[in-house]
C-alpha positions in Angstrom: 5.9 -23.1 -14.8 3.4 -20.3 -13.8 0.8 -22.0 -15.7 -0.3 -24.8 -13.0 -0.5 -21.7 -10.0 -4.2 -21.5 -9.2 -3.9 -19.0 -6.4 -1.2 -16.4 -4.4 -1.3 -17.1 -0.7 -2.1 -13.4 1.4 -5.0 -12.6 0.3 -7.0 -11.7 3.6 -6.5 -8.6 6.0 -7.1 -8.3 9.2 -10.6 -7.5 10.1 -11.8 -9.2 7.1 -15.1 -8.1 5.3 -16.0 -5.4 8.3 -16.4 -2.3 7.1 -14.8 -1.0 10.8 -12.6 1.8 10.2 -9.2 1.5 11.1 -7.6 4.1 12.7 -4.0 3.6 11.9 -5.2 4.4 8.2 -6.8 7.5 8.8 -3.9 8.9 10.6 -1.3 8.0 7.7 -4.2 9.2 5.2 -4.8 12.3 7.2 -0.8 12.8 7.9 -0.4 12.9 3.8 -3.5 15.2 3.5 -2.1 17.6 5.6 1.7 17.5 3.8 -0.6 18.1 0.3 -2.6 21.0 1.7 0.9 22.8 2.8 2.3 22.0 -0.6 4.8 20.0 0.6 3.8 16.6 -1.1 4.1 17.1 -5.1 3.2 13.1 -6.2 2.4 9.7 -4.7 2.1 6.7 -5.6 -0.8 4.4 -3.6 -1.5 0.9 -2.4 -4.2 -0.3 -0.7 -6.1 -2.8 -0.1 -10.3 -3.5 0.8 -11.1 -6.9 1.2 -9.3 -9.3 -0.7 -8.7 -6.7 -3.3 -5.5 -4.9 -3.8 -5.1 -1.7 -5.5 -3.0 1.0 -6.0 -3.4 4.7 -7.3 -0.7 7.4 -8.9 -0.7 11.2 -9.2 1.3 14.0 -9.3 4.7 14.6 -10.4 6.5 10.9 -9.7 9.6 10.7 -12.0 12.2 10.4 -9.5 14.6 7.5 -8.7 13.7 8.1 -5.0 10.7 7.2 -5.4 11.5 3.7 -7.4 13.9 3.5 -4.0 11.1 4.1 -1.7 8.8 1.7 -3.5 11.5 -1.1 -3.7 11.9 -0.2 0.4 8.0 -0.8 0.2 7.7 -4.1 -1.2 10.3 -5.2 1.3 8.4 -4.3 4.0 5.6 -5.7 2.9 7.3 -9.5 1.8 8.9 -9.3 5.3 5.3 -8.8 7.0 3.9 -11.7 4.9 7.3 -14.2 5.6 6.5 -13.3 9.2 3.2 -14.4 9.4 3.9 -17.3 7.5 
């Protein structure tokens, strides 16, 4: 059945190709910078996406069920988002 699907709809973000920053982003990023630097935050895992490309990133100590929970809670969020703009 996956054989004939040529392409996943939800490909584009908002603001396109700019390269504006967006300063929702740098908050969270800053936020999580400042948890690491007062040794609060021992792992993350990271998604992202620039342009049409997604991506994701993992360090640190991340072998904890809550964190499988939090990622599940993640990919909720983010189906709901795309269902809603749909």
């Amino acid at each position: 059945m996956a054989s004939n699907v040529t392409h996943i709809h939800g490909g584009i973000v908002a603001g396109g190709e700019q390269d504006e920053p967006v300063p929702e982003v740098i908050a969270a990023l800053e936020e999580m910078l400042e948890r690491a630097k007062a040794g609060k935050l021992a792992g993350f895992t990271f998604i992202g996406q620039e342009g049409d490309q997604a991506f994701h990133a993992s360090v640190g100590f991340l072998g904890t069920f809550a964190m499988i929970g939090a990622l599940e809670c993640a990919k909720l969020f983010l189906i709901d988002m795309q269902n809603d703009e749909e």
